[in-house]
N, C-alpha and C positions, 0 to 999 in steps of 0.2 A: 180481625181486620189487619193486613200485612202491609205493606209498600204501598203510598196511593191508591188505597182504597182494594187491591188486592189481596185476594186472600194466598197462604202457603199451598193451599191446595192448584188453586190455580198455578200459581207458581209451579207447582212438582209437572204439570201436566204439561204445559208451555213447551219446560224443558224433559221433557217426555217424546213431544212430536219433534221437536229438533233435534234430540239424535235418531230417532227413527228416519226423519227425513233426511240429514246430513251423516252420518254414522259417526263414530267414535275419533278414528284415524283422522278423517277428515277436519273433523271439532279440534282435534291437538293439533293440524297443521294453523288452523286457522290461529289460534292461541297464540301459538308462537309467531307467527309471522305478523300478530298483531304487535305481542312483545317485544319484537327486534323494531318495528316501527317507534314503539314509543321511547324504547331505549336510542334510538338514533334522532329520535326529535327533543331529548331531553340533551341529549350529546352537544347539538349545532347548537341551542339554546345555550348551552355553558358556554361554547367557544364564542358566540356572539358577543356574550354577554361579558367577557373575556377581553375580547377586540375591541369593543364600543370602551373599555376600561384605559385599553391600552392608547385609542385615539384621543379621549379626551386625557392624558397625562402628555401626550405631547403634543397637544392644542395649548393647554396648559404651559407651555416649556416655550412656546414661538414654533415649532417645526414642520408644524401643517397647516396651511390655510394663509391668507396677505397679513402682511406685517401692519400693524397698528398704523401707519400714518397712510398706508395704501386705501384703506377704506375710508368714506366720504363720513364727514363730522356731523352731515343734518342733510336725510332722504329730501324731510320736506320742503328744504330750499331748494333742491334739484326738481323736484316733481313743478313747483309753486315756477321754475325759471322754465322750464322746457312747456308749461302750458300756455304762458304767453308768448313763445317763440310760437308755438301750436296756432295761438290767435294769432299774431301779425301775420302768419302766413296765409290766412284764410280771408283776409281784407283787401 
């Protein structure tokens, strides 16, 4: 018994009819053009992961986003005042 319940045999066969059906050439374009994908999905994943590094150090520092006294101290007293303003308009 091989991989999920597969046997090696099956396996050899599998990969028997696809290169009969795909041929050789073809199988090593495909290879590689798999491999330039995944080397270019592991590439942007660094640099993301890079940049996400670099924004939160100068979140950190003050340099991106509103200054500490620009943001509001308590949502729920803003949400709890604009729902009564909500209600007196509707009477």
């Amino acid at each position: 018994m091989g991989v999920g319940g597969i046997s090696i045999w099956q396996l050899l066969i599998i990969l028997v009819i696809v290169v009969l059906l795909f041929g050789t050439k073809r199988l090593k374009n495909i290879g590689s053009d798999l491999g330039e994908a995944i080397r270019g999905f592991r590439s942007s994943m660094s640099n993301s992961d890079k940049s996400d590094e670099d924004d939160t150090g100068a979140r950190e520092n003050g340099a991106i986003g509103q200054p500490n006294d620009a943001r509001p101290a308590d949502s729920t007293a803003q949400t709890r005042q604009s729902d009564t303003t909500a209600n007196r308009d509707r009477t």
